[in-house]
Structure formats: structure tokens, C-alpha cells
N, C-alpha and C positions, 0 to 999 in steps of 0.2 A: 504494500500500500504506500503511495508515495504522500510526504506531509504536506499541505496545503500553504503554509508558510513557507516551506524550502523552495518550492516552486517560485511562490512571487518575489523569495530573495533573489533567483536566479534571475529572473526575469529582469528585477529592476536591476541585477548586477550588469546583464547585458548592456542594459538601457545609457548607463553608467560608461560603460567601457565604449559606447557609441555605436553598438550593435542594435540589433530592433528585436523583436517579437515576431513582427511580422515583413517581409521580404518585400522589395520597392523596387520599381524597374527604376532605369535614369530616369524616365520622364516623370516621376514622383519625386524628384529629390528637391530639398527647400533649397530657393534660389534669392539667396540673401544679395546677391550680385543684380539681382533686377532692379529696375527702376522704382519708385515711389509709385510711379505713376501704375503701374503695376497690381496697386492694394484696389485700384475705381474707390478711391474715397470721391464721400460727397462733396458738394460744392459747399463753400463754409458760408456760414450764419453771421453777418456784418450787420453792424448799426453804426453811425454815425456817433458824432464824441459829444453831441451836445447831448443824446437821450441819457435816461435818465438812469439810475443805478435799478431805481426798481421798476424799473421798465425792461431793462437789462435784463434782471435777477427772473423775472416773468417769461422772458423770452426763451432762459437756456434751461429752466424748470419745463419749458414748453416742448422747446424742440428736442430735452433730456441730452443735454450737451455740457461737456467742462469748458467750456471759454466761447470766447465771440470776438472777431474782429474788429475792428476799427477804422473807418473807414472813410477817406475824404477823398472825392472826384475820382473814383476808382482805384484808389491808393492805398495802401497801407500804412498808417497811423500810429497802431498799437496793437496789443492784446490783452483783454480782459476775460482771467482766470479765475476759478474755484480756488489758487493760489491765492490770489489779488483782494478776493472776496474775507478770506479769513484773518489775512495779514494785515489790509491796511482798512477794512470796513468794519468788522465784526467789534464791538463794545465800545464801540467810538459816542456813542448816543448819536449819529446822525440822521437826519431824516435823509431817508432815501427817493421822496420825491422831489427832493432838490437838490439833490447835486447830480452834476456830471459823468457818466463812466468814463470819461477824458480824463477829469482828476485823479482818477486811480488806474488808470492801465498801464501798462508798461509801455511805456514811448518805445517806438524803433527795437521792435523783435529781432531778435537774429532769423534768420530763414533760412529754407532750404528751395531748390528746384526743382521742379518734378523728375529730372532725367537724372539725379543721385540718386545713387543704388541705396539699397535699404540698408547694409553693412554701415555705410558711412551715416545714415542718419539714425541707425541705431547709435552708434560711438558718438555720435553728433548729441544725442538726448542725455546719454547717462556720461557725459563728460560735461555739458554745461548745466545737467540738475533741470531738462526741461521734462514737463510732460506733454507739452502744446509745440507745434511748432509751424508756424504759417507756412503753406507751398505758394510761391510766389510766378509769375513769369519774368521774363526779362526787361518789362517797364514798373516790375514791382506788383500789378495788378494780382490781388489772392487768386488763389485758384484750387484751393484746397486746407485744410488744418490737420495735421499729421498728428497725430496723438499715440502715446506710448501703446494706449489698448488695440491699435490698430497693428500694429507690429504684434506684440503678444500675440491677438488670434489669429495672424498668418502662420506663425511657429505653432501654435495649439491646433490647428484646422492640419499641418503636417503632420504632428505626432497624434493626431487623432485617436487613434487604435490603442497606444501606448497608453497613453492617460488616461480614456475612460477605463482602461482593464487593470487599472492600480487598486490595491487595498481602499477599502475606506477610512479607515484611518492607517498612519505611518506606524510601523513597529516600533523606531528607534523616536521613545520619549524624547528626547532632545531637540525631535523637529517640529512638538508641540509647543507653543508658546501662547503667556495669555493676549498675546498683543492681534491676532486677529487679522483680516486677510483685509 
């Protein structure tokens, strides 16, 4: 009788060593070398810098979004994050139907272009600490908002097979923590 747990050690030992479960022709292989443009992200969710914070705050509640462009004459402005929201809004006592989301966005984002590969704007994310990051064309006009979970599901839609067929909870205590997902 083989143990039930020795099996899914093995498994995730594979997983580990960069082996799979289950067998991948090339044309399955994750192509972190493709372009952004690659992910069909949506067209991003822009407002202007005069609207209001809680106008703003209504909109990304609306469209279930972590940020919103900024936006003048088809430009890029700013970006205003779930970041931005907690740091420079939250227990300030302000009313929100008067001020600006111009006041608290982050003036002049760094960006990326749709034709960088997804390698470079993964390194590009978790080396400058973003979660958001505008895809612009070459007059600046957005054209897209790259966001970290956007990358994760292309890598989770790969290992597909591997991760739904993991334990429900992890053997080794150590990778529980109370801090939560």
C-alpha cells in the first residue's frame, strides 16, 4: 500500500527540482520572454485629476480595480492606488468630496511598453516595490495597467494541474503563518 503523504512529498519534491506531474509538449511551456502585450489586458480605467477622491474610490469599488489613471489630453499624469489610498488618505479626517485625486496620486509613474517581455516587467515590479504599473505607447498615451495579479495568473493558468492537485493544507508547519494571504 503506498502512503498518501509520501506520494505528495514526491510530487511537490518534483515540483521543486523543476520537474512537473504532468508532461508538457514545447508549445505549453510559460513564455516569460513574450511581450506584455501578450497577457490582452484590459484597456485601463482613467479619470481626470480634478474628480474627486470619492468619486475615484466609487469608480475602482465599481469596476473592482486596485488603481486608476490619470489622465490629461490623452496623457499620462499619475496613478492613483489602493497604495495611495491607505498611505496618504486613510485617518487624515478628510472629506472626500472635496479634494482632488491629483492631490494624492503619484505624479509621473515609471512605465512600461507593451513590446517588454514579461521577465523584464516582472524584475521591473518587485525591484521598484510596484504593484501597478501603467503600459504606455510611445506618445505616453495608456494603453493598458499591468498589475502584479496579472502576471501571477499567467504563471498559475501554467502550473495549472500542479497547484490544484497540492494538499490542502502544507505538511511542513513552518509554511503556516498567522499573517494570511
Amino acid at each position: 500500500m503506498v502512503d498518501h503523504d509520501e506520494h505528495i512529498d514526491d510530487e511537490i519534491k518534483e515540483m521543486n527540482e523543476g520537474g512537473s506531474s504532468t508532461s508538457r509538449s514545447a508549445g505549453q511551456a510559460i513564455h516569460l520572454d513574450n511581450p506584455i502585450s501578450s497577457l490582452g489586458l484590459r484597456k485601463p480605467v482613467s479619470v481626470g485629476g480634478e474628480t474627486s477622491i470619492a468619486a475615484s474610490l466609487q469608480l475602482m469599488k465599481d469596476e473592482k480595480i486596485g488603481c486608476l489613471l490619470i489622465t490629461e489630453d490623452d496623457k499620462l499624469m499619475g496613478i492613483f492606488t489602493e497604495r495611495d489610498i491607505i498611505r496618504r488618505i486613510v485617518g487624515k479626517n478628510l472629506s472626500h468630496e472635496d479634494i482632488e485625486v491629483q492631490d494624492y496620486m503619484t505624479s509621473d509613474p515609471d512605465t512600461l511598453q507593451e513590446d517588454a517581455p514579461l521577465a523584464f516587467a516582472l524584475n521591473y515590479m518587485v525591484l521598484g516595490g510596484y504593484r501597478h504599473v501603467p503600459i504606455v505607447d510611445e506618445s505616453g498615451k495608456p494603453l493598458a495597467c499591468l498589475s502584479i495579479k496579472n502576471i501571477v495568473k499567467h504563471i498559475g493558468d501554467y502550473y495549472f494541474s500542479e497547484i490544484v492537485n497540492l494538499p490542502p493544507t502544507p505538511k511542513n508547519p513552518g509554511w503556516v503563518t498567522v499573517d494570511g494571504g
